[in-house]
N, C-alpha and C positions, 0 to 999 in steps of 0.2 A: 103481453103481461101487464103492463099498463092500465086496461080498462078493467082486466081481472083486481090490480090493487084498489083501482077506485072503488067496484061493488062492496069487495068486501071491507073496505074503510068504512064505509054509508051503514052497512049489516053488523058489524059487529059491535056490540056494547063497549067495549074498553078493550084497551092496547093487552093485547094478548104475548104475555112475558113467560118462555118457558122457564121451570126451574131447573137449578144446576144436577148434574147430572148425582153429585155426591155431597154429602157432607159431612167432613174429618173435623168429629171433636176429640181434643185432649184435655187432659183435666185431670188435675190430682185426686186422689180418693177421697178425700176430705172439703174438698168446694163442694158445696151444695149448692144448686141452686141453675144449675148449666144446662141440665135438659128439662126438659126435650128442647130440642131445638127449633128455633125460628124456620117457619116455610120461606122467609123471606131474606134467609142471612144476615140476620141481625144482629147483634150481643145487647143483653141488657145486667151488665153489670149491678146495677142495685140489686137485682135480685139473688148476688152469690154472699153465700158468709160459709165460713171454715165452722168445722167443728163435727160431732158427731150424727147432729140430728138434721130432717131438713128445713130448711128458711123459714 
């Protein structure tokens, strides 16, 4: 296994991170600004404001 992880360390461009298998958003009907969501599990809160229309 060993000489298998060294090629492919050498071969591959960047550290290869699966994603999660899901992702559970809740959110009241009135935050805007929530999705879509991050590929990367993120929150970026500046972008929520309440109200009827969106951000």
């Amino acid at each position: 296994m060993i000489p298998w992880e060294n090629y492919v360390a050498q071969q591959l461009p960047m550290l290869w991170i699966p994603n999660g298998d899901f992702e559970l958003i809740e959110a009241r009907g009135d935050l805007h600004g929530v999705l879509p969501a991050n590929p990367l599990l993120a929150i970026f809160p500046q972008n929520w404001s309440y109200g009827t229309g969106a951000a």
